[in-house]
N, C-alpha and C positions, 0 to 999 in steps of 0.2 A: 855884905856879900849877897847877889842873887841866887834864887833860886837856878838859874840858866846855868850858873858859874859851877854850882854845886852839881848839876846834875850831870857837868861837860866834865869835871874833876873826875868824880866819883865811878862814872862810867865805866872807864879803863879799867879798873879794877876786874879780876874773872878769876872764878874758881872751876879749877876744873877735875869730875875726880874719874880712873878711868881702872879699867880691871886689866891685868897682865900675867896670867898663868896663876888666874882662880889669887890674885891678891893686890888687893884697893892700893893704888894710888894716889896720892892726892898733890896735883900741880896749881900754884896761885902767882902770880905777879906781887910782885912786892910794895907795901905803900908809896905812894911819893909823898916828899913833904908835905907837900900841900893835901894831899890826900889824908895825912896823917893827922893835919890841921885842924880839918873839919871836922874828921870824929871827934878827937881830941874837945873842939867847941859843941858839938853837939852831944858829948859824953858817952859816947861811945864808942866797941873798940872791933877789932876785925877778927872774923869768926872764918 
């Protein structure tokens, strides 16, 4: 797999955290498989 493919995947990925009457938030996009893939091979996991 390229570097290109990994960076084009992984991108989508977004966290995002936001404050709403003084209490944190936190919104993220969910893995796609393929996204899941790559950690998964690079042994790593989503934070």
């Amino acid at each position: 797999m390229s570097i290109k493919k990994i960076v084009r995947t992984l991108r989508r990925l977004q966290q995002v955290s936001v404050r709403i009457a003084g209490q944190e938030h936190l919104a993220e996009d969910p893995l796609t498989p393929a996204a899941k893939a790559i950690l998964d091979a690079l042994d790593l996991t989503a934070q």
